[in-house]
Structure formats: structure tokens, C-alpha cells
C-alpha positions as CSV (number, residue, x, y, z in Angstrom):
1,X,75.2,91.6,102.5
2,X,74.2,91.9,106.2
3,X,77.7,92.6,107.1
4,X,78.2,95.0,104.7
5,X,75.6,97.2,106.2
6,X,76.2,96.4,109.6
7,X,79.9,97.6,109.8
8,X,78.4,100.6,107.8
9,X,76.0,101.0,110.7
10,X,77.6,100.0,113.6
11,X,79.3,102.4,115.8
12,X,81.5,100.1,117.2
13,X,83.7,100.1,114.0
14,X,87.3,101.2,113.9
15,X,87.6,104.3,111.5
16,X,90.0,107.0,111.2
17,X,88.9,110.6,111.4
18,X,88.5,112.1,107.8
19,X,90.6,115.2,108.5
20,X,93.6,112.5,109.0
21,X,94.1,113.2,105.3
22,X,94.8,116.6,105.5
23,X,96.8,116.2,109.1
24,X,94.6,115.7,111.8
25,X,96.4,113.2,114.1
26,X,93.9,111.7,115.8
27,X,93.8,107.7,116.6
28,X,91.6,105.5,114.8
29,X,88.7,104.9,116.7
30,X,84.8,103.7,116.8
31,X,82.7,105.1,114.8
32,X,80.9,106.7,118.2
33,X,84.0,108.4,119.2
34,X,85.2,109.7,116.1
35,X,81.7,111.6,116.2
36,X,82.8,112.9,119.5
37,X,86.1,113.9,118.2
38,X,84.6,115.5,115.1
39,X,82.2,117.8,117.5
40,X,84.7,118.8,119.5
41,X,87.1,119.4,117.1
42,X,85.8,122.1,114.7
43,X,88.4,124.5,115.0
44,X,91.3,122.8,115.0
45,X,90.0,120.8,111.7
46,X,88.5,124.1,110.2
47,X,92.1,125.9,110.8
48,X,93.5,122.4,108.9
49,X,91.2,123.0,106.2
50,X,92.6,126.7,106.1
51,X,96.0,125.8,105.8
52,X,95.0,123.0,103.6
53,X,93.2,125.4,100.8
54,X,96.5,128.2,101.2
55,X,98.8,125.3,100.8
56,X,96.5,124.3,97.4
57,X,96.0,127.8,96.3
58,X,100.0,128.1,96.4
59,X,100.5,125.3,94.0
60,X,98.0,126.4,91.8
61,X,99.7,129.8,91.6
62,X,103.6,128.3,90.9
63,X,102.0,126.2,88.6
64,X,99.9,128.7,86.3
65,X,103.5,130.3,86.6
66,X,104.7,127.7,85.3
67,X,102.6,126.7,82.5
68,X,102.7,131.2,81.6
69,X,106.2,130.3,81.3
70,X,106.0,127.5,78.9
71,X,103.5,129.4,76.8
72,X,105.9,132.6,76.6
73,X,109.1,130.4,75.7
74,X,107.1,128.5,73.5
75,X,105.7,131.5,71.1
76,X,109.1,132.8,71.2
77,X,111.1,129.5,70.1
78,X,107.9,129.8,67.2
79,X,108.8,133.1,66.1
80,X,112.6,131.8,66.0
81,X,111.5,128.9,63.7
82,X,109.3,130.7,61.2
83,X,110.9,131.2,57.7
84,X,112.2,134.0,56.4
């Protein structure tokens, strides 16, 4: 258990930047210089949080499309199929 909550301490431990999900390209790095990077790095990793949130809202958008879609062709392949 001491190791466990040492590497979670220790700012000697390698870790990657958590904008590198949503494309910041920094390198892996200690744990005290991804702090550094992360204070000197607002904009740029606000700006990829921007794009980020447009590039989500977008799907969003083509997929309610999508599903508006299904629901329309769907009520009208019902109407087809009701009996006379």
C-alpha cells in the first residue's frame, strides 16, 4: 500500500497531461512539470476544450438528425402498414 500512495504523491512520476485526450501534444512528464505545463498552458488547452465541445455539439446535432429521421420514416412505414 505504501507504493500506491507514494507514486500518487510523488512528483517525480511520469504522467501525461490530461488535455492529451482531447489533443494536447505534450510529452509525458513528472508530475512537477506537467503542473508547470498545465499553468502555462491555459489558453492553448481552453481553446482545445472549445474546439473539443463544437466538435461534440456537431455530433449531437447530425445525430438528433438522424434519429428525427428514423422517427419520421418510421410513423410513415406505420401508416403504410395499418389495415384498411
Amino acid at each position: 500500500m505504501y507504493m500506491v500512495e507514494h507514486l500518487r504523491m510523488c512528483t517525480k512520476h511520469s504522467i501525461e497531461c490530461p488535455f492529451s485526450a482531447i489533443g494536447c501534444d505534450n510529452e509525458r512528464g513528472q508530475k512537477y512539470s506537467i503542473l508547470s505545463h498545465l499553468n502555462n498552458e491555459l489558453l492553448p488547452h481552453s481553446q482545445l476544450l472549445i474546439e473539443w465541445i463544437f466538435t461534440l455539439k456537431n455530433e449531437i446535432d447530425t445525430m438528433k438528425n438522424k434519429f428525427a429521421n428514423c422517427k419520421l420514416k418510421n410513423r410513415k412505414f406505420e401508416r403504410k402498414e395499418k389495415p384498411l
